[in-house]
Each structure stands twice: as structure tokens, then as C-alpha cells.
C-alpha positions, 0 to 999 in steps of 0.5 A: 265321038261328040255328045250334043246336048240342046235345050229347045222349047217344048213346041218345037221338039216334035220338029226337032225330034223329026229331023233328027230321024233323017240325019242318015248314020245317027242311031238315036237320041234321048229327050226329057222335059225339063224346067229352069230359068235363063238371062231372059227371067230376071230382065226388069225384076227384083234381084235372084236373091229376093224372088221366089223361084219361079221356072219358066215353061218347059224345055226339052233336053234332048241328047245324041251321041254320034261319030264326030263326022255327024255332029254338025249335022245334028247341031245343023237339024236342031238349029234349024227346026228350034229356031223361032228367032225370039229370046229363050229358044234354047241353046246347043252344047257339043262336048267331047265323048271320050268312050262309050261302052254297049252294056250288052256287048261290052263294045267300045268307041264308035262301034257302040254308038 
């Protein structure tokens, strides 16, 4: 199993989030507004340490889980619908999922997903 993990901006989720529903086989998603920062803040300005925080506009994180035969499938939806070309359009993380478990069932592996 793969578990996709892709920081996207808030204007594109609604996208994003529509093409994931397509990807036949995927079972669901989960997604969170979340604030930080990336390289694209400090260009030009005063070193980290002497600036007070400041976040830039939201992103959503959004998260899948899926057998390892979909993963470039979704990391292909969110790429494609989160793309505007500009700096700060987020980014796409894959990791290894060694085992879920389905609370209500006790299930294990790909069955859960």
C-alpha cells in the first residue's frame, strides 16, 4: 500500500478532490486546511530568525491511501488538477504503508483500504 500525501492550494482542491472521485478502485481521501510556509517566503527578506512568523495562505493537505497499483494514478489527478505552473503550487509526497487495520472489523492490508 502507498499513502500519498500532497499540499495543494485551496483553490485548487475543489479540482483536485473531483478528480480523485474518478480514480476507479480508490476508496477515499481525507483533506485539512492547513497554514505554513516554504523556500518562496523568505526570497528577498531578512533572515528566519529575525522575522516574525508569518504564514502564507492556506493549503490543503489532502491524503489517500491506496493499493500500490493506484498510487500513480492519484499522484497523476493531483498533479495534473494542482498545477498552475507559479511557484508555491505544493507538493506530492509517497511513502510506503506498511498495514492498516479497519477499526470495525479488525481487517488487515489491502482488504482495509
Amino acid at each position: 500500500m502507498k499513502e500519498i500525501r500532497a499540499y495543494v492550494k485551496g483553490e485548487r482542491f475543489d479540482a483536485v478532490a473531483h478528480a480523485l472521485r474518478s480514480v476507479e478502485g480508490l476508496t477515499g481521501m481525507s483533506a485539512v486546511r492547513v497554514e505554513g510556509f516554504g523556500r518562496s517566503q523568505h526570497l528577498g527578506r531578512r533572515h528566519p530568525a529575525e522575522q516574525d512568523l508569518e504564514l502564507l495562505d492556506s493549503h490543503v493537505k489532502v491524503e489517500v491511501v491506496c493499493r500500490d497499483e493506484l498510487a500513480e494514478q492519484v499522484v497523476a489527478a493531483i498533479l495534473t488538477h494542482a498545477q498552475t505552473g507559479l511557484r508555491g503550487d505544493g507538493k506530492i509526497y509517497v511513502s510506503r504503508v506498511e498495514d492498516a487495520i479497519r477499526i470495525a472489523t479488525g481487517e488487515r492490508g489491502d482488504g482495509s483500504v
